[in-house]
N, C-alpha and C positions, 0 to 999 in steps of 0.2 A: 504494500500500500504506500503510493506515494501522495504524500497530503502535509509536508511539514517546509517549513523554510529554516535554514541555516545563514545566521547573521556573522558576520567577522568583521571586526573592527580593529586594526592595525594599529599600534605605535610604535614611537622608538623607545619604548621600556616595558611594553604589555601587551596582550593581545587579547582581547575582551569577546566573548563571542555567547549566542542563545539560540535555541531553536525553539519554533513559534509552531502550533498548530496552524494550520492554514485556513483561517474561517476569518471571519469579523473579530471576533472577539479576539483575536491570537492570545489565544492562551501559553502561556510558558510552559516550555518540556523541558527547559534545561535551559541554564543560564549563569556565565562565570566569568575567570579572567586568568590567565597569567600573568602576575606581576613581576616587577623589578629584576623586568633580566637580566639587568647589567649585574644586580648582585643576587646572591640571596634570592632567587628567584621561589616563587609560590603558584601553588594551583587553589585557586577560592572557588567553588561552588555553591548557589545556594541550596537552600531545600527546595523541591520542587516535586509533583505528583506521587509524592510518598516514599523521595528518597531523601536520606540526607544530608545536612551541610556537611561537605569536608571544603579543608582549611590545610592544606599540608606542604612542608618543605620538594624544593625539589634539587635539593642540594646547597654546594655552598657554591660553584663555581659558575659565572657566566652562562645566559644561552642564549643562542639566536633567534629569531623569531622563527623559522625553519624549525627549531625543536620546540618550541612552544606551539606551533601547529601540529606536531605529531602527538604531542602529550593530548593535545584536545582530539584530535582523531582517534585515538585510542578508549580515551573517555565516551566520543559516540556509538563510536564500536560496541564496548563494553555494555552502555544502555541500548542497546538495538537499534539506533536511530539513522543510522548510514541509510537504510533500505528505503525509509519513507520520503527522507531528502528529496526533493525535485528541483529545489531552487536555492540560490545561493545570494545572499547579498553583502555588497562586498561595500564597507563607508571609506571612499576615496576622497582625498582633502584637494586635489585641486579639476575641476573641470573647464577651466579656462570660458573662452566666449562660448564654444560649441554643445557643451556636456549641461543640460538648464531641466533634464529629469533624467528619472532610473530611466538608463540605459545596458539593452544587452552587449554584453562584453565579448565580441566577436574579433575577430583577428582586425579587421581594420578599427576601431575603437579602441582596441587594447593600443595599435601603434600611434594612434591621436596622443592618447594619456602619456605613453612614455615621453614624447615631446613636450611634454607640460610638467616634467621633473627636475627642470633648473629653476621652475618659478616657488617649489615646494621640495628642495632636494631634502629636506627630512623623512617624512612622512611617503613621498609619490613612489618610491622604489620599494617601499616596504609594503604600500597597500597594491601595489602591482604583481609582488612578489608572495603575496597570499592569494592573489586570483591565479595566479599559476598553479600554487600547490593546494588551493582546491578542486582546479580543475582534475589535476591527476588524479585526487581521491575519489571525485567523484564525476565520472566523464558524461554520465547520462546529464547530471544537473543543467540548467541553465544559471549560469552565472550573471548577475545583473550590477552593478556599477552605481551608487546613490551618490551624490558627489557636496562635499561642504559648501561650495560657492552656489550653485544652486540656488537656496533660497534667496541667496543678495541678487540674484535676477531682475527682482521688480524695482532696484532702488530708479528713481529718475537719473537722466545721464549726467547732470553736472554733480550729482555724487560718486559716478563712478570715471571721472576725469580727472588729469591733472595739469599742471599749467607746461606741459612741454610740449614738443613740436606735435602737431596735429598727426604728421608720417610716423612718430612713436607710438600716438595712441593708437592707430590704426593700426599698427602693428601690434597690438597686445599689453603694451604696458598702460596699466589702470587698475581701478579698483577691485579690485575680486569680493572680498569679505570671505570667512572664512566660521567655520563651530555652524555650518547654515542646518545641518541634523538635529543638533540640539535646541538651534532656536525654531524651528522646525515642530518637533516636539511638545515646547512650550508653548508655540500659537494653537497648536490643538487642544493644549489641554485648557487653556485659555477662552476657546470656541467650547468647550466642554460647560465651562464654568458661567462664561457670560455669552454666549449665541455670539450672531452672526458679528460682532461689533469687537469679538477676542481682548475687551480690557481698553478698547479706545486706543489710546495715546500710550503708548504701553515701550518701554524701557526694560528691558531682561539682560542682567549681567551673569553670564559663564563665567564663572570665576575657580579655574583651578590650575595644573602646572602652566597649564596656556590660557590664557583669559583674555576676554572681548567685549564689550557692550554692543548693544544692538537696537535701534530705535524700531518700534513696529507702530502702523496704522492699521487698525482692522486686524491684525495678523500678519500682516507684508510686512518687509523689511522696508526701511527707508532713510537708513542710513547705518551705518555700524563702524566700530574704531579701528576693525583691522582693512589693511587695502592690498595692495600688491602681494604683498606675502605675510606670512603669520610672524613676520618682529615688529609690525605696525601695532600703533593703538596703546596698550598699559603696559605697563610695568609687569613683567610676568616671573615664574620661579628663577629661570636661569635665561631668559631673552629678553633684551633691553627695551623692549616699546619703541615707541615715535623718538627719532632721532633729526637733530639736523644734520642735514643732506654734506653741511661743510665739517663736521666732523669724521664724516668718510671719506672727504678729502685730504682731511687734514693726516687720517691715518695713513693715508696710503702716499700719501705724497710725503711729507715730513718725519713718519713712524716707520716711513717703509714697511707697511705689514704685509705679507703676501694676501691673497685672494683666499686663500685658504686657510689661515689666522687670522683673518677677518670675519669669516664666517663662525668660527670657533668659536672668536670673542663674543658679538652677537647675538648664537644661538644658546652658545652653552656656558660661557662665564660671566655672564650680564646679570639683570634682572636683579630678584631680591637675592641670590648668592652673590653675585657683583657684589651688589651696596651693603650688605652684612658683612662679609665676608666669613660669614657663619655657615648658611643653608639655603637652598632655595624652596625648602619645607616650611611653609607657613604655621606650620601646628609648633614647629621647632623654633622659630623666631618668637611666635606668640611666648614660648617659656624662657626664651632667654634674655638675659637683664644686659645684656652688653647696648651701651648706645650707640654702635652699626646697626646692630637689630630692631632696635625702636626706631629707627629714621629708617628703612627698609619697609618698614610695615606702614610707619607715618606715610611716604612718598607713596607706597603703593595702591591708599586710602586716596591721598591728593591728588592723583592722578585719574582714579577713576571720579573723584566728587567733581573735576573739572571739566571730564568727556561725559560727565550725566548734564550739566550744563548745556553743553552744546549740543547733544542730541536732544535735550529737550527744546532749543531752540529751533531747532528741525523739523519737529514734531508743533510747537507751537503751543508747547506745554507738556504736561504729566497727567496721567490716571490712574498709571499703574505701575509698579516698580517690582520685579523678578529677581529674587535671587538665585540659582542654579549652579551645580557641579560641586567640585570637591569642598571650594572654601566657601562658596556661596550655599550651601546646604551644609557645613557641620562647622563655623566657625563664627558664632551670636556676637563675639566681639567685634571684627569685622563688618559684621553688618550695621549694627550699632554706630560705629566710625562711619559709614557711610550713608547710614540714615540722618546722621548730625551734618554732614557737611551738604546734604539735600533739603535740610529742613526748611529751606529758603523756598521751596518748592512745594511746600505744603504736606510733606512726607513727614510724617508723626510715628515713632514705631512705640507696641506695647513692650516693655521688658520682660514681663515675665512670661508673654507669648516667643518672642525672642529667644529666652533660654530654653526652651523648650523645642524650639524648631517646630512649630506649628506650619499647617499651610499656612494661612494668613497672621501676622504679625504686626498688622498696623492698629493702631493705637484708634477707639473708637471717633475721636475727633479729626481723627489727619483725614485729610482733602484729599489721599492719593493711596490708594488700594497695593499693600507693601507683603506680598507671597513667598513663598520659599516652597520652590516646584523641582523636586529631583530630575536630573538629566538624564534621556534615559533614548542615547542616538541609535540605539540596537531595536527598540520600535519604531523609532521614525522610521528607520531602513525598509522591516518588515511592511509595515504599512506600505510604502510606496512602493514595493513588489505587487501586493497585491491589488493598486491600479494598476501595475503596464501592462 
């Protein structure tokens, strides 16, 4: 019986993956992740149709995502679920201008995507590189392609421009926006919550090792802080956010960096490890009293209360204000810090809702509807399988 879809969602430290009964409701058959390949690596599953949670080491040494896809193979194996597989979706972080829904992942599509791995060289060869190795696993499936840029399709064009030559823009370099799964996600459940109108004026921050704000109208995207590539926009674990442009002159002209200690710097020594010099784990700075740490966490705050600013200027106001992902859904101080530096905006949050992690968290008098909606890009995926 083939009746089930298999999600894979790729990074460069994890591999998150679920499989969905295939109906309306997609019910979960199974649902996990492997983490922290670089060290320490883990297999987390939850509990799910009467099995349950394991939580277990998978040694002390390094793996690749190549053996975190077999550990998960093995695992479908082991539950019986290889057979019923029909579908595959696969969450791809860049789809450039062409890729704007799930698409089947066919031999000319596959080589589109590969050319679109210098504007996302983190992420695009790893999620390219799991459409392979499910293909082999499993050759009957259809493999289907959900892509993060996607949702920032509908923003208007003078958001996705920039002030260079007109033959660059036409050539590709612009705005992408980028996390468009999860925000994605959020406007359904959004529609779930308030019908056709998803929250109005609605402002949803992702907030974890990569983090973004996202303006939405109705549910559409209409502005968002990341652009061309994923170092655009905040301050994030270990990737520097919005930079001026003469600082990357400066480096490579006067620092001599190469091209390739550049991107290092960046992607991977930036951000709140950069400015601490402590961690780029948010839960880790939160405990620690060094003053790196507290001005890591302060900028990180100022950064996003200054892009809620201007996305609501975008917007033409606030209604609703989302919090989502690692630190936006388990970290009340954080949200706290940037419910204060919004409250110019009518964003009132309750405290004790707050330490709680409640869906909704705003304080009965605030002017603007303040949620805390778990990410959850492994059904967006599923869902838009089951339109194509």
């Amino acid at each position: 019986m083939s009746d089930a879809i298999l999600v894979l969602n790729g990074g460069s430290s994890s591999l998150k993956f679920a499989v969905f009964d295939a109906s309306a409701e997609l019910s979960v058959l199974l649902r996990g992740n492997v983490s922290s390949l670089g060290q320490h690596p883990r297999l987390h599953v939850a509990a799910a149709a009467g099995s349950p949670e394991i939580d277990s080491s998978l040694g002390d040494a390094p793996i690749d995502v190549a053996k975190a896809f077999a550990t998960v193979a093995s695992l479908l194996a082991d539950r019986n679920l290889l057979a019923r597989i029909d579908r595959v979706g696969h969450r791809i972080v860049h789809g450039g201008r062409d890729f704007t829904e799930a698409t089947l992942l066919d031999a000319d599509a596959l080589e589109a995507l590969q050319l679109l791995e210098p504007l996302a060289p983190i992420h695009q060869r790893i999620n390219l590189g799991i459409v392979a190795l499910a293909a082999e696993l499993l050759p009957r499936a259809r493999q289907v392609g959900c892509f993060d840029t996607a949702f920032h399709a509908t923003r208007p064009g003078l958001a996705k421009i920039y002030g260079l030559p007109r033959a660059m823009t036409e050539a590709g370099i612009a705005s992408y926006g980028f996390h468009g799964l999860s925000y994605s996600h959020i406007a359904a459940k959004l529609r779930e919550r308030y019908g056709a109108a998803a929250g109005g004026r609605a402002i949803v921050a992702h907030l974890g090792s990569g983090a973004s704000l996202c303006a939405m109208e109705a549910g559409r995207s209409v502005a968002t802080t990341m652009g061309f590539s994923t170092l655009d926009g905040l301050v994030m674990s270990t990737r520097c956010g919005v930079l001026d442009p003469g600082v990357i002159l400066y480096l490579l002209q006067e620092r001599r960096l190469s091209s390739e200690d550049l991107a290092s710097l960046l992607y991977e020594r930036s951000g709140l490890l950069g400015v601490s010099g402590v961690s780029g784990d948010m839960q880790v700075l939160l405990g620690a009293k060094v003053p790196s740490a507290v001005q890591a966490v302060d900028l990180f705050v100022y950064r996003i209360g200054r892009e809620i600013g201007s996305l609501a200027a975008a917007l033409g106001g606030l209604d609703t204000l989302v919090f989502s992902a690692g630190i936006g859904e388990h970290a009340p101080l954080i949200r706290h810090k940037i419910c204060a530096a919004a409250e110019w905006l009518g964003v009132e949050l309750d405290e004790d809702l707050n330490q709680k992690s409640a869906e909704s968290v705003s304080a009965r008098k605030s002017r603007v509807a303040i949620l805390v909606i778990p990410a959850d890009e492994e059904q967006a995926v599923a869902r838009e399988l089951l339109t194509l």
